[in-house]
N, C-alpha and C positions, 0 to 999 in steps of 0.2 A: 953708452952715452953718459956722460957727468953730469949730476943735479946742477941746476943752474943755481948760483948765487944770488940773491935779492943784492941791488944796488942800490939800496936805500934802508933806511930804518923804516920809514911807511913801511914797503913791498917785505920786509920782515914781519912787521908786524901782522900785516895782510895775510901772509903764510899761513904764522903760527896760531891766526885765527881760525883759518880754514882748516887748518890741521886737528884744531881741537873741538872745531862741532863735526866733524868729519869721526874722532874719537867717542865724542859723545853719542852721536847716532848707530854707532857698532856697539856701543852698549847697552842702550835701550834696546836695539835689534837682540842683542844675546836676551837680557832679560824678558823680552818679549818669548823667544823660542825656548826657554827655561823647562817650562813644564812639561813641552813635546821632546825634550833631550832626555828630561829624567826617566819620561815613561818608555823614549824608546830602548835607553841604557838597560831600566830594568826588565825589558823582555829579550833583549840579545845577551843579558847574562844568565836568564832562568835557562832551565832546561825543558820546562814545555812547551807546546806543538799547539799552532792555535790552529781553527778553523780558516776558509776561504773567506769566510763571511768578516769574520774578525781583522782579517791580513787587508783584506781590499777595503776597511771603512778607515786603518791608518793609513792609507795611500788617498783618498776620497774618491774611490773608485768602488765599481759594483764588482760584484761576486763573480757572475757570470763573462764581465772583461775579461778579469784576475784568471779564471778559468782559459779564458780563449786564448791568453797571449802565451801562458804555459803550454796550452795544447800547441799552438804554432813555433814557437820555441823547441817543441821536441821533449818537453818534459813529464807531459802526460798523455797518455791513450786516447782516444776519441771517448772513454767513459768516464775519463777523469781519474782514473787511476794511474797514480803515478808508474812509472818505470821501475824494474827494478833497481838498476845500477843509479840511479837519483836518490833511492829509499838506502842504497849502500854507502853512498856517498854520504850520508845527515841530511840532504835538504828537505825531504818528505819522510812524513811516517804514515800509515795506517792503522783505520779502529774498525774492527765489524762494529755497523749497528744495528740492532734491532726496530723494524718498525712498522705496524700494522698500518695495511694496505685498505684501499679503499671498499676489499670483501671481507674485512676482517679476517686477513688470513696475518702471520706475523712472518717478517722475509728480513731477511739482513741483507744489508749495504756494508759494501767496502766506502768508508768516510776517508779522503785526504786530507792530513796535516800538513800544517807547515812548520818549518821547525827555524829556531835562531838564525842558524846559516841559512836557509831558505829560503828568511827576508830580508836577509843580506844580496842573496842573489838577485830578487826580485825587484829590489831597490836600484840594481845595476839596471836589468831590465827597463826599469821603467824609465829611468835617467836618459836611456838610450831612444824611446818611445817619441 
């Protein structure tokens, strides 16, 4: 279909008004999301693995969603340990942690990360949600 032509000087003018707060409000909008672009830029080019905790409060979502929609997804075990072939692929890593139990005894936890690609994935994920 071909842009319609304005039949007048007014209905030009009228356009190229619209057109330019229409310009104006996508630039406010960018500078408005500025500092959630730079932060997310600078964690999709590090190379570290954040926690579930960290990954689901850039999304504004809780830990334990983040957890359930991966586990439903097929990404991690019912313990939350990821898969292997996820941990082969980049999107998850793991840390043993050390951590004394309610008897004072000391017991490691396999901790999931999440890695660059990971919140790249999850991002799709969630877009889909």
């Amino acid at each position: 279909q071909a842009p319609q032509l304005p039949e007048n000087y007014i209905q030009a003018l009228e356009k190229l008004l619209s057109s330019e707060k229409e310009k104006l409000q996508l630039q406010a909008k960018i500078e408005q999301d500025k500092p959630k672009i730079e932060t997310y830029n600078q964690i999709m080019t590090s190379n570290t693995a954040l926690d579930f905790s960290a990954v689901a409060k850039m999304f504004n979502t809780g830990r334990n969603r983040l957890f359930k929609l991966c586990r439903e997804k097929g990404y991690l075990r019912a313990n939350n340990e990821p898969y292997q072939e996820y941990i082969d692929s980049g999107l998850f890593e793991t840390i043993i942690v050390n951590k004394r139990t309610a008897s004072d005894f000391n017991q490691n936890f396999i901790k999931p990360l999440i890695t660059p690609k990971g919140i790249e994935k999850i991002t799709e994920l969630l877009s889909k949600v």
